[in-house]
N, C-alpha and C positions, 0 to 999 in steps of 0.2 A: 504408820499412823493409824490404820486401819485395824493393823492385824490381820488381815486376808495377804494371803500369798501370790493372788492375782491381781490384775487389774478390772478384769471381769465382775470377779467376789466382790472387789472394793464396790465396784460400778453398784452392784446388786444390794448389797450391804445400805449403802447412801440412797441411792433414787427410788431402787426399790425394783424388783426383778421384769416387770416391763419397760421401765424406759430403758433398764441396762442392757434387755432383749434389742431392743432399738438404737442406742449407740453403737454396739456392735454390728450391728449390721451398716452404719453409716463407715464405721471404720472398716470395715469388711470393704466397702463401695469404693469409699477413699482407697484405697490398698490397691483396686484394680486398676482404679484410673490409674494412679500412679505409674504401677504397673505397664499399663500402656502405655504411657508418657514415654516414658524411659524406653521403652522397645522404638518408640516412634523417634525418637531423636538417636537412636545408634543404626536404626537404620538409616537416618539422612547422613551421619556422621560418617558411619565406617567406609563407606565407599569413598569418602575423600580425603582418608586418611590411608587408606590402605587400597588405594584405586586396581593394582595388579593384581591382587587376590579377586576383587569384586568385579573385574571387567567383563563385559555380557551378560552379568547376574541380571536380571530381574527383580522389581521392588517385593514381587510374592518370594523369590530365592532369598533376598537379602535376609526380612522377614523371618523366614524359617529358621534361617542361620542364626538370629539374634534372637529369636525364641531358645533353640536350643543351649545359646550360652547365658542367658539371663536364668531359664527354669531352675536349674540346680541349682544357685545361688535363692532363689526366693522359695524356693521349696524347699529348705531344708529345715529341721525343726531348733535348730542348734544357730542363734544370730551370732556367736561370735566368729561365725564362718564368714561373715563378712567385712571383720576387721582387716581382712587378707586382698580385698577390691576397694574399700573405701578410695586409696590413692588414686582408685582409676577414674573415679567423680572428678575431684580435685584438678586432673590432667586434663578431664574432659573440659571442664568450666574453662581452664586456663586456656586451651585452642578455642575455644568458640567464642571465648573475649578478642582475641587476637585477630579470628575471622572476621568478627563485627568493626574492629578497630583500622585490619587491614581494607574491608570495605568501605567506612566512612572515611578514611584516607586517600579512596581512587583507586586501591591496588586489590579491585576484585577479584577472586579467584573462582578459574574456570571451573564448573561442574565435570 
């Protein structure tokens, strides 16, 4: 539509190169929170999915753990790296529906 190759350019092109200096950086902000997001809920997650691996960890060990498997996937320059974990979103939503489901049913599960 543009004809810029990025979405940057485009940004630059249209608003004009300070507000597009400015949305990047809000998507830059957004990116991390997300980021965090996501590290913050597999670490509440993995340990009750996978309790024998994680037993006597530590929430700073879990942490670490789930840093080191989310980085490589978000640092990588290439996104179609991540057509290869999209399903493990998908799995994740589907257990935590289940979790919420099973606990407003009565059938709470022990941490």
């Amino acid at each position: 539509l543009t004809g810029c190759d990025s979405y940057a350019k485009s940004a630059a092109m249209i608003l004009g190169p300070r507000i597009a200096q400015a949305l990047a950086c809000i998507m830059v902000c957004e990116a991390i929170c997300a980021q965090a997001c996501f590290m913050k809920f597999l670490t509440d997650l993995l340990p009750r999915i996978l309790p024998e691996i994680f037993a006597g960890a530590s929430k700073t060990q879990i942490t670490c753990i789930v840093a080191c498997l989310t980085f490589p996937a978000s640092a990588s320059p290439d996104l179609s790296f991540l057509r290869h974990v999209t399903t493990v979103s998908l799995i994740s939503l589907l257990f935590v529906v289940c979790l919420v489901v099973m606990g407003a049913l009565g059938n709470a599960i022990a941490p």
